[in-house]
N, CA and C atoms as an extended XYZ file, in Angstrom:
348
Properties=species:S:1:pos:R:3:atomname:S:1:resname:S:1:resid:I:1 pbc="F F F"
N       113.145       89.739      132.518 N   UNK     1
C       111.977       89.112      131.923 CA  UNK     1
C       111.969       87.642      132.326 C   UNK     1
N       110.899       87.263      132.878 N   UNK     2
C       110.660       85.788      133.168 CA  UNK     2
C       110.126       85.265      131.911 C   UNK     2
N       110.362       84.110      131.299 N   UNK     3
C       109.761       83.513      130.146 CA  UNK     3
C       109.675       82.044      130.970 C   UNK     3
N       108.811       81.626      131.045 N   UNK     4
C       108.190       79.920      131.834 CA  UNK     4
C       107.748       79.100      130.841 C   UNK     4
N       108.005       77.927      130.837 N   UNK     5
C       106.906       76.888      129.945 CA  UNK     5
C       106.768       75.676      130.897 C   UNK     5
N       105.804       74.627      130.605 N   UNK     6
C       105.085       73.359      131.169 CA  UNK     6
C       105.309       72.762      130.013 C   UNK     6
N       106.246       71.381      130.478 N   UNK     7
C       106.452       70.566      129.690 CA  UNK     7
C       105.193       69.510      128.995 C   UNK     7
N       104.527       69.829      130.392 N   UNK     8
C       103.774       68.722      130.395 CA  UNK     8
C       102.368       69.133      129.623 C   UNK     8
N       102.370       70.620      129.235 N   UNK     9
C       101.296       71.046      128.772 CA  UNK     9
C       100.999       70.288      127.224 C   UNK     9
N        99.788       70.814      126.819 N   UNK    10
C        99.323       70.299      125.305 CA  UNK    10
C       100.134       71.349      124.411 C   UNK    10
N       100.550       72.136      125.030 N   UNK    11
C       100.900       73.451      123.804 CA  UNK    11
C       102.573       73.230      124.195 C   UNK    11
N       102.509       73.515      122.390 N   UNK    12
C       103.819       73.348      122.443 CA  UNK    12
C       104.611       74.293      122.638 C   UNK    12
N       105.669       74.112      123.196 N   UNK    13
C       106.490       74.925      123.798 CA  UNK    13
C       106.733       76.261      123.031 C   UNK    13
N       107.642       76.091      122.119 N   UNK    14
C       107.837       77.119      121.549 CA  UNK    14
C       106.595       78.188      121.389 C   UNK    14
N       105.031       77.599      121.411 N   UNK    15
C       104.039       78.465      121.748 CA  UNK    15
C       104.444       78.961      123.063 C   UNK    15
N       104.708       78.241      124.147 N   UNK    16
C       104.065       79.030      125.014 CA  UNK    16
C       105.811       80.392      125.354 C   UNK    16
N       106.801       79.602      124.536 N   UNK    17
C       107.783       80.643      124.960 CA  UNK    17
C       107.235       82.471      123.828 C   UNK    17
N       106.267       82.033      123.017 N   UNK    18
C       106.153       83.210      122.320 CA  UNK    18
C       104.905       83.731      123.092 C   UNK    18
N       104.119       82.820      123.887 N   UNK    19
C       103.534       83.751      124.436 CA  UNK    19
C       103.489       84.409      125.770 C   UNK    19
N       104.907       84.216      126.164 N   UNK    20
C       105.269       84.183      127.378 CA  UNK    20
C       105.885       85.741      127.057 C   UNK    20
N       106.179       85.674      125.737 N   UNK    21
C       107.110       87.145      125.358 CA  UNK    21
C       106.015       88.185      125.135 C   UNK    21
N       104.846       87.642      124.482 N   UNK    22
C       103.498       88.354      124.266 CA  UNK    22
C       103.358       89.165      125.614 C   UNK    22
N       102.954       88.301      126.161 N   UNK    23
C       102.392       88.560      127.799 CA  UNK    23
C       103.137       89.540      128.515 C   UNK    23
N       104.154       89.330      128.291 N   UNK    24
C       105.458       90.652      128.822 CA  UNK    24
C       105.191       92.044      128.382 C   UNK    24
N       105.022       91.716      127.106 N   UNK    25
C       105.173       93.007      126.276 CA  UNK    25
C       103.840       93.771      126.638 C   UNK    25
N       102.465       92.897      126.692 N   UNK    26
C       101.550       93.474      127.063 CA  UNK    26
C       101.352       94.195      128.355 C   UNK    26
N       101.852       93.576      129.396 N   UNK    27
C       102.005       94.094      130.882 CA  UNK    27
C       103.447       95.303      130.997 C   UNK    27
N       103.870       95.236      129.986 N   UNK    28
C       104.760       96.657      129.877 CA  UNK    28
C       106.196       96.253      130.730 C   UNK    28
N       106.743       95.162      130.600 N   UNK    29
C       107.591       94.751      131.618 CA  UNK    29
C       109.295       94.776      130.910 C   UNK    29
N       108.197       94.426      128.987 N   UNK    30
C       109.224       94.560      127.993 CA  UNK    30
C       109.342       95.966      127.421 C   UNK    30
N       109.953       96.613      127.194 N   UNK    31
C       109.906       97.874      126.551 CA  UNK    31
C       110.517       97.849      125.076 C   UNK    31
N       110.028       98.482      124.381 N   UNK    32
C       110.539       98.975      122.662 CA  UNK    32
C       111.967       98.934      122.710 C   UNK    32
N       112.958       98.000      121.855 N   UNK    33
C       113.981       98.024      121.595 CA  UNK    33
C       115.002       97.538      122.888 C   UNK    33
N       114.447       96.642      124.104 N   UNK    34
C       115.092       95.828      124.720 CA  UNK    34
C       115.097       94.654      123.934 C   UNK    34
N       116.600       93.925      124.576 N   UNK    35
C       117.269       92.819      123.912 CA  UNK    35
C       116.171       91.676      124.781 C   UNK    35
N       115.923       90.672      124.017 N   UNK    36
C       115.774       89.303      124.972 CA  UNK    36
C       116.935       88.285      124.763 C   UNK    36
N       116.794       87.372      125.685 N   UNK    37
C       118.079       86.931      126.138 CA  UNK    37
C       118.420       85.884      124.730 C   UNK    37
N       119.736       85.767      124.499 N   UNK    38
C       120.043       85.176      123.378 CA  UNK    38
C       119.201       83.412      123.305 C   UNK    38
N       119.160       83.033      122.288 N   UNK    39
C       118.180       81.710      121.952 CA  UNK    39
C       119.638       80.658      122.657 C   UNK    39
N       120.412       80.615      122.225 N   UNK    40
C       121.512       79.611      123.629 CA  UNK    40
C       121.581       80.116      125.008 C   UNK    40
N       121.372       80.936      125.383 N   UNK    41
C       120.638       81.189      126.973 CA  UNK    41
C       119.807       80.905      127.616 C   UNK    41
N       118.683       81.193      126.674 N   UNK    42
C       117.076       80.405      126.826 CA  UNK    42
C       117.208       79.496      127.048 C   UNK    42
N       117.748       78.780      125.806 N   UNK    43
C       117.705       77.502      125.959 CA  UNK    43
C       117.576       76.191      127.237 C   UNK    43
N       119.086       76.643      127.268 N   UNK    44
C       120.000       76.244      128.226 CA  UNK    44
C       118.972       76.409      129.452 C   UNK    44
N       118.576       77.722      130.331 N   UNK    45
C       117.901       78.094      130.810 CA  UNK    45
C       116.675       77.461      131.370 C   UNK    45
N       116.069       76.918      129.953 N   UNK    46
C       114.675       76.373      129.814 CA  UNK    46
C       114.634       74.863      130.250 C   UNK    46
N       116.224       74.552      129.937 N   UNK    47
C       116.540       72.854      129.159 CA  UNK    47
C       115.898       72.174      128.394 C   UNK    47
N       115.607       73.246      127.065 N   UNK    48
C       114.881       72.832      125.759 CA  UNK    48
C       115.947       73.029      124.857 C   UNK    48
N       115.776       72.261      123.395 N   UNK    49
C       116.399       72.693      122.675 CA  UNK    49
C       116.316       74.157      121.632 C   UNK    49
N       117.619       74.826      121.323 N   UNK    50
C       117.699       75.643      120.900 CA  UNK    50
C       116.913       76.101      119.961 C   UNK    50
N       116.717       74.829      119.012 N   UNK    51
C       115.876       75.772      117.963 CA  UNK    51
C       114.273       75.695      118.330 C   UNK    51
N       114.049       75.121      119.718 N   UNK    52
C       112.462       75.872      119.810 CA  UNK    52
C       112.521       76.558      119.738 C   UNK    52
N       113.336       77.191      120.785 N   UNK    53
C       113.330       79.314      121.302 CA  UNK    53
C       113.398       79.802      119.691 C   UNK    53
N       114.561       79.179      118.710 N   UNK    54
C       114.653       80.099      117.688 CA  UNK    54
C       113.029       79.964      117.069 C   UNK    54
N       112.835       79.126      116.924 N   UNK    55
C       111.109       79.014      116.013 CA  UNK    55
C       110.160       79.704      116.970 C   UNK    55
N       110.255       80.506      118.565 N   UNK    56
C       109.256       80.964      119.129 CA  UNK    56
C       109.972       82.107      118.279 C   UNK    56
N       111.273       82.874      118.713 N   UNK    57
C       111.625       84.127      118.088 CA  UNK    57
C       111.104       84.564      116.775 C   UNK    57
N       111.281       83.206      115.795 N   UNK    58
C       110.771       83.294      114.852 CA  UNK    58
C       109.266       83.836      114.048 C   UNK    58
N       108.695       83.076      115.228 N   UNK    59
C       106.658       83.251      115.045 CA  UNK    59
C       107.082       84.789      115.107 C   UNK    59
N       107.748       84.974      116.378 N   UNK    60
C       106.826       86.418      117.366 CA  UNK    60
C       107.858       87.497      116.386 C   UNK    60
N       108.688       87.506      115.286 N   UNK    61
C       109.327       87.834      114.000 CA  UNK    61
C       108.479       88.121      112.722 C   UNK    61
N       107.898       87.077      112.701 N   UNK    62
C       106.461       86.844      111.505 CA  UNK    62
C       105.191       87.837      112.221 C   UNK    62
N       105.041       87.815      113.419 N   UNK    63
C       104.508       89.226      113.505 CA  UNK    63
C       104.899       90.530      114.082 C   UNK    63
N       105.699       90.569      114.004 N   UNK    64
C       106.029       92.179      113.909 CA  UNK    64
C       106.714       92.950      115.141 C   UNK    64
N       107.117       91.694      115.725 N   UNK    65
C       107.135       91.655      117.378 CA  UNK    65
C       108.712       92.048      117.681 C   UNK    65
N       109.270       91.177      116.836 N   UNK    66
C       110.880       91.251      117.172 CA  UNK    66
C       111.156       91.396      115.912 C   UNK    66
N       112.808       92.081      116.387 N   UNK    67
C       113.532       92.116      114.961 CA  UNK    67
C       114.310       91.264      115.193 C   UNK    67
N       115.010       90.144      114.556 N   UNK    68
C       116.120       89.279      114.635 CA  UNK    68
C       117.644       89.910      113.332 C   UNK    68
N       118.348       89.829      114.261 N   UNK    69
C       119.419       90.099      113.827 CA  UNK    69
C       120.945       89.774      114.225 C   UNK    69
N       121.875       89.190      113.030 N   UNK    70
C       122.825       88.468      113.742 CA  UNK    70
C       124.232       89.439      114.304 C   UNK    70
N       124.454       88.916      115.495 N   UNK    71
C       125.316       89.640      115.865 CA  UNK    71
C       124.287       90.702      117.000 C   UNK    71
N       123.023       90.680      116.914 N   UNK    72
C       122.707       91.906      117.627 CA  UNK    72
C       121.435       91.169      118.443 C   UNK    72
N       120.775       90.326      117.911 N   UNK    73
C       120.028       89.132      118.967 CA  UNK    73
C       118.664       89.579      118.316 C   UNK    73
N       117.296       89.318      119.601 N   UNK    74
C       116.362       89.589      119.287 CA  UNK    74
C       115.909       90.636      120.195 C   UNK    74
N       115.243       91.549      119.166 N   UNK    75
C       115.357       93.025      119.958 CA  UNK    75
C       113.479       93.498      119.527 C   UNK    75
N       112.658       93.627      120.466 N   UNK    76
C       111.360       94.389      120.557 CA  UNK    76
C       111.405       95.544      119.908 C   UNK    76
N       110.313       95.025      118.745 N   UNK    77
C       110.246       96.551      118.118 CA  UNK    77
C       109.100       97.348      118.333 C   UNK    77
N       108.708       98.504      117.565 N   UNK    78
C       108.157       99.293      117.862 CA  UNK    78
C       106.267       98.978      117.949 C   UNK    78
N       106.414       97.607      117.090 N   UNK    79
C       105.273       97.392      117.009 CA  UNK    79
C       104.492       96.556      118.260 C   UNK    79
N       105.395       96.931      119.389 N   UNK    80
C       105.185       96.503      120.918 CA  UNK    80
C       104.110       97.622      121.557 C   UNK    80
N       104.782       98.841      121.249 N   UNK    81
C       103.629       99.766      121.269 CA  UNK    81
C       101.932       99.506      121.303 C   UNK    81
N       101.581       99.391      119.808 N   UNK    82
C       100.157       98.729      119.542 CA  UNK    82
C        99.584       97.511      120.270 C   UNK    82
N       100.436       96.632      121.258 N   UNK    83
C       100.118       96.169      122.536 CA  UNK    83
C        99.295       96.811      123.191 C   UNK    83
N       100.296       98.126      123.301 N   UNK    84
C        99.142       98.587      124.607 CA  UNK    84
C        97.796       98.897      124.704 C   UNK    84
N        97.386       99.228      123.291 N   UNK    85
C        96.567       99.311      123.026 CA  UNK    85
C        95.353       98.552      123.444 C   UNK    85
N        95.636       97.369      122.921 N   UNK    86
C        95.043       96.147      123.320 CA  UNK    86
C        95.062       95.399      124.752 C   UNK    86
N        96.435       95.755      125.140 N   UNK    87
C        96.165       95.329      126.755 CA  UNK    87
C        95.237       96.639      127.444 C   UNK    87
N        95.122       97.664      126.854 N   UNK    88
C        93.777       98.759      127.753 CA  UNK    88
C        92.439       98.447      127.696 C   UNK    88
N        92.265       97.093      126.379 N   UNK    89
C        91.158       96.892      126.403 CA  UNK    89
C        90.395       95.369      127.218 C   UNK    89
N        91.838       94.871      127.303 N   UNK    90
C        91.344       93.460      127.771 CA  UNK    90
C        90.387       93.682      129.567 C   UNK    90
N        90.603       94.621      129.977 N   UNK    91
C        90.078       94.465      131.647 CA  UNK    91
C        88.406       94.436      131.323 C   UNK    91
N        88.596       95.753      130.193 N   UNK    92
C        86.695       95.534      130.007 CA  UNK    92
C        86.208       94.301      129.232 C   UNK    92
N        86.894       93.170      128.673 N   UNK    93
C        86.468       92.610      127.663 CA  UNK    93
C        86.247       91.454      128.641 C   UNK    93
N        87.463       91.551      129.946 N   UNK    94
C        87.093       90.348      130.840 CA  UNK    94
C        86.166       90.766      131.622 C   UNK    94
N        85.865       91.842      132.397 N   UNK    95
C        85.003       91.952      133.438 CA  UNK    95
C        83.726       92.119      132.179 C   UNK    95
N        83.213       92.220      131.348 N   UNK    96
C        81.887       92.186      130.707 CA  UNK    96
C        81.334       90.793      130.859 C   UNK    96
N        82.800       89.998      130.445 N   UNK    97
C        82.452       88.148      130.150 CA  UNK    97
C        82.235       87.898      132.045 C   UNK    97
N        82.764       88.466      133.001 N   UNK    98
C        82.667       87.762      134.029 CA  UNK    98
C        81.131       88.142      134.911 C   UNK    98
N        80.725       89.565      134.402 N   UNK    99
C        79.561       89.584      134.948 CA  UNK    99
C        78.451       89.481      133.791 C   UNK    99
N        78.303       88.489      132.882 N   UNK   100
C        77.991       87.673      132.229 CA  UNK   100
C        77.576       85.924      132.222 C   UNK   100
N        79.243       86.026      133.167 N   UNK   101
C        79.451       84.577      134.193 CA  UNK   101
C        79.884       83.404      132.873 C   UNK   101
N        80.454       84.463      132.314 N   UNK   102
C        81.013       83.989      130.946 CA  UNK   102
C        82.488       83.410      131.212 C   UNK   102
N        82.779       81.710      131.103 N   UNK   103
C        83.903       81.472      131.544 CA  UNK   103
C        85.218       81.746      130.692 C   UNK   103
N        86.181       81.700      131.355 N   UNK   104
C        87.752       82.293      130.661 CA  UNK   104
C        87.399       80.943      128.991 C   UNK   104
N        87.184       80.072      129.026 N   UNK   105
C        86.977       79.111      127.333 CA  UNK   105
C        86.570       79.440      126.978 C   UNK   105
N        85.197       79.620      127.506 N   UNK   106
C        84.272       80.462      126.272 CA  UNK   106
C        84.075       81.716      125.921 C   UNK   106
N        85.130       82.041      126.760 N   UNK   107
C        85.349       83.765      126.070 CA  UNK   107
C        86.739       83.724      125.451 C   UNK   107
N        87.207       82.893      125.674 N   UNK   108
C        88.801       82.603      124.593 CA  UNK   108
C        88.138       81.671      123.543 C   UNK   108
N        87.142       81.066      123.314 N   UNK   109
C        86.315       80.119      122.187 CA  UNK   109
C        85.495       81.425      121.412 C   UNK   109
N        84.758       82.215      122.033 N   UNK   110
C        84.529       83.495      121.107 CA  UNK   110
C        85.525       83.955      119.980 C   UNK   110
N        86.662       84.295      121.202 N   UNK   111
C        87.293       85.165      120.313 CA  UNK   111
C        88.127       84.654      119.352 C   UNK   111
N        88.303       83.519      119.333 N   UNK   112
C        88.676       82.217      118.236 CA  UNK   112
C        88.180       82.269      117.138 C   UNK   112
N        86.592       82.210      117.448 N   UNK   113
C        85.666       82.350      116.527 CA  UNK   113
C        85.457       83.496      115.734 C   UNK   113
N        85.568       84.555      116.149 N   UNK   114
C        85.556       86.215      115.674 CA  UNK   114
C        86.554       86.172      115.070 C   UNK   114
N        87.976       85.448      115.454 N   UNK   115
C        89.043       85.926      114.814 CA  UNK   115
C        89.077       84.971      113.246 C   UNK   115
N        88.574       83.970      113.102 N   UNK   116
C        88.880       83.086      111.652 CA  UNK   116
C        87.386       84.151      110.858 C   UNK   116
């Protein structure tokens, strides 16, 4: 699993390391009940500090994503599945917005909006 972040971005890291794990899981690269690499690996890895990774593990924990457990790390649960779901739908949701000529903001500003 590749997990990347930009320092230099507006989003903060630990976002983008949870959505770097998102993104995996959606493209099927992560599977149900693989380990990700321990939060002092990442780290190190990243050359961020540790407890970002733990507060990304954490978010992507708060939903349903990982199980954290000591001694056994952070492990993809089942609710990786219901991903797929949603990644079967994103091709039509982009090609509708693109022959629309609907740009990637304002179709990520929609769904912002739909979602509150």
């Amino acid at each position: 699993m590749l997990i990347r972040v930009d320092p230099a971005s507006s989003t903060a890291l630990f976002e983008q390391i949870a959505a770097s794990v998102r993104a995996e899981v959606i493209r099927g690269t992560v599977q149900v009940g693989e380990k990700l690499p321990a939060a002092r690996e990442l780290a190190v890895s990243l050359d961020i500090n540790v407890h970002t990774v733990l507060r990304a593990y954490q978010v992507l924990r708060d939903e349903g994503l990982l199980d954290l457990r000591r001694g056994r790390g952070a492990v993809i649960t089942e609710h990786a599945r219901d991903y797929s779901a949603l990644a079967a739908s994103l091709p039509r949701l982009v090609a509708e917005a693109k022959r629309l000529n609907l740009s990637a903001n304002a179709l990520a500003a929609l769904i912002r909006e739909a979602y509150q």
